[in-house]
C-alpha positions, 0 to 999 in steps of 0.5 A, a space after each residue: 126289249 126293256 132290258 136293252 141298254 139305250 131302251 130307256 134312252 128315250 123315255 117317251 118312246 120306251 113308255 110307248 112301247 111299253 104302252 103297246 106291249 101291255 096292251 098286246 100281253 092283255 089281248 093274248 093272256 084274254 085268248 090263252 084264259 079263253 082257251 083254258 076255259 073251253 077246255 075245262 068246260 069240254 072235260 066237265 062235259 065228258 065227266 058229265 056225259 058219262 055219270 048222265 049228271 042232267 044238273 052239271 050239263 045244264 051248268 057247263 051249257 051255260 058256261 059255253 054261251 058265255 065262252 061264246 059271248 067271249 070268243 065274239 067280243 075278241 073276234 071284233 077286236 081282231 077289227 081293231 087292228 093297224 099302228 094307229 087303231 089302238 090310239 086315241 082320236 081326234 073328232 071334229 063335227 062341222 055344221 054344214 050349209 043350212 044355218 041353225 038347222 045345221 048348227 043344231 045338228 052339229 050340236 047334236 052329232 057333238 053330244 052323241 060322240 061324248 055319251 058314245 065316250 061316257 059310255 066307254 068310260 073313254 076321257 073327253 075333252 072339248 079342244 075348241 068350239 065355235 058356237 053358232 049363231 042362233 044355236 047349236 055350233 059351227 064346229 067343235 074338236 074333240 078328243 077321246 083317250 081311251 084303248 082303241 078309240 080310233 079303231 072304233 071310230 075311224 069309220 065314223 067320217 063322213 057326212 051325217 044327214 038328218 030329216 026332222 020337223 024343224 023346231 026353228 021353222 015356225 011354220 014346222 016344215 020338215 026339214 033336212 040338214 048335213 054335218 061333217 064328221 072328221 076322224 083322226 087318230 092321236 097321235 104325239 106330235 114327236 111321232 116319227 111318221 110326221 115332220 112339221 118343219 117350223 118354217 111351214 107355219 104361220 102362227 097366230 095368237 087371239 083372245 079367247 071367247 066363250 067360257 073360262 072365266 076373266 083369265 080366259 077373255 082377257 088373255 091372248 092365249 088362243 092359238 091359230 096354227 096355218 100350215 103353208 104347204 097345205 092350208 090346213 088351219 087349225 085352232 085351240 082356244 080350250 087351255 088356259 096358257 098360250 103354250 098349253 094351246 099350242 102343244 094341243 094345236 101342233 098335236 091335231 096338225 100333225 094328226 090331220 097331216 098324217 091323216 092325208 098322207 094315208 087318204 093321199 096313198 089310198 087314193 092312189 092304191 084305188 086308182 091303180 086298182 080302177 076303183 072310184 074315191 069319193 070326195 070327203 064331203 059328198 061322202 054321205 055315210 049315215 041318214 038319221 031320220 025323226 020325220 015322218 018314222 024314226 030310223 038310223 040307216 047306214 048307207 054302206 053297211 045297210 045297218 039300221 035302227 028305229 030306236 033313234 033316241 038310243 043312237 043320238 044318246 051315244 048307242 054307236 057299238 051296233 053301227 061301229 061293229 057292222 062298218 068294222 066286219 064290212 071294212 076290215 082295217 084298210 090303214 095297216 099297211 099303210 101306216 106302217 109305210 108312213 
């Protein structure tokens, strides 16, 4: 493929697809080493067996559990399939009705999806935030660059709802409050599956706010893309140049048109099929409750925890693997159509 004359031609899309090719000769040298192991631990068990050597089938005992162990952890990787699952994602976190309570659990959710990222030794960036009133946020983008990001975390969208005894109720009432997660995968805004034609945008440009010091403030530098034929507004602030912001902004327009396009033919594909599609935000996915028991319960995959802390300090992979085997990849088809 490399040796092609014109491969090179494009060196964005040649990197791409050198990218993917690594990425796939990685997955079948794991399952070729994988295969030579079980096969020279099945010779030394024979070997073993027939000298009655007690010492050396206790050892090849050991090397099966973690043959086993290996063959798991690549059977979920067959999860993380589809043209966009190994990318990077977008996440956005929107506080819902409720004011502070919300806001700080927006803040929360936030927090979660970057230890979850920290833990994966994943790079994040914050691309915009906007700060509650009191405390806590309204909403905040993120994104995460790492192998199979949004394979991992595409079932993560939804609505999160928490129930805690409020520490902003003075009366310390319990109280239950709802957050929007949005996830989209990154994609490179010269992505062939999305055309964002610059008559359909309406561009705005603002002073920033929050941290980043005078240049920051004082400096029209954030950017505020409209786009006309949806209504689909997004906004970057993160960057110090206003050029910076706009590349960021056109990268997450295109990943929420690409994101509609496939919710828009998946629709279709239940409505043809007879089934319901639940509307986005009353798509209640996860319950965190801290009042009056600690439990984390999806309510999809009934998959649950009562060590709450451990889930809102990033422990995600046990909920993220039990969507994965109940949802395997519903996107492949149609990503390869878009």
């Amino acid at each position: 493929m490399s040796a092609a004359q014109d491969f090179w031609d494009n060196p964005k899309a040649a990197g791409k697809k050198m990218h993917r090719l690594t990425m796939l000769k990685t997955r079948v040298d794991e399952w070729q080493q994988l295969s030579n192991d079980a096969i020279g631990a099945q010779d030394l068990l024979e070997l073993a067996a027939e000298e009655n050597d007690a010492a050396v089938i206790t050892e090849v005992e050991r090397d099966l559990e973690g043959i086993q162990e290996h063959v798991d952890r690549l059977e979920f990787q067959t999860l993380l399939s589809g043209e966009y699952a190994e990318n990077g994602a977008i996440v956005s976190v929107h506080a819902g009705a409720g004011g502070t309570e919300s806001q700080d659990w927006a803040d929360m959710l936030l927090r979660m999806y970057i230890r979850w990222a920290e833990q994966h030794k994943f790079a994040v960036q914050i691309l915009e935030r906007s700060e509650g009133e009191e405390a806590g946020i309204k909403s905040a983008t993120l994104q995460i660059d790492g192998p199979y990001v949004y394979g991992h975390l595409r079932g993560e969208r939804g609505v999160h709802r928490l129930v805690r005894l409020s520490p902003y109720d003075s009366a310390h009432r319990r109280h239950t409050s709802f957050a929007l997660v949005e996830v989209l995968p990154e994609i490179e805004e010269a992505d062939d599956a999305i055309t964002i034609s610059p008559d359909d945008l309406r561009v705005d440009t603002y002073r920033s706010s929050g941290a980043g010091g005078q240049h920051v403030n004082k400096t029209d530098s954030a950017v505020r893309l409209t786009h006309l034929p949806t209504g689909i507004v997004v906004t970057c602030q993160n960057e110090r140049s206003q050029l910076q912001n706009r590349e960021v902004a056109m990268r997450i327009l295109a990943a929420k048109l690409l994101e509609r396009q496939l919710e828009e033919r998946e629709s279709e594909q239940a409505r043809l099929k007879g089934e319901h599609v639940a509307a986005g935000w009353g798509n209640q996915i996860r319950s965190y409750v801290l009042h009056p028991y600690n439990m984390v319960k999806d309510l999809r995959t009934q998959h649950e925890t009562s060590n709450t802390t451990a889930v809102l300090n990033g422990d995600l992979d046990p909920f993220i693997e039990a969507y994965l085997r109940a949802n395997p990849y519903s996107d492949v088809s149609l990503a390869q159509e878009a």
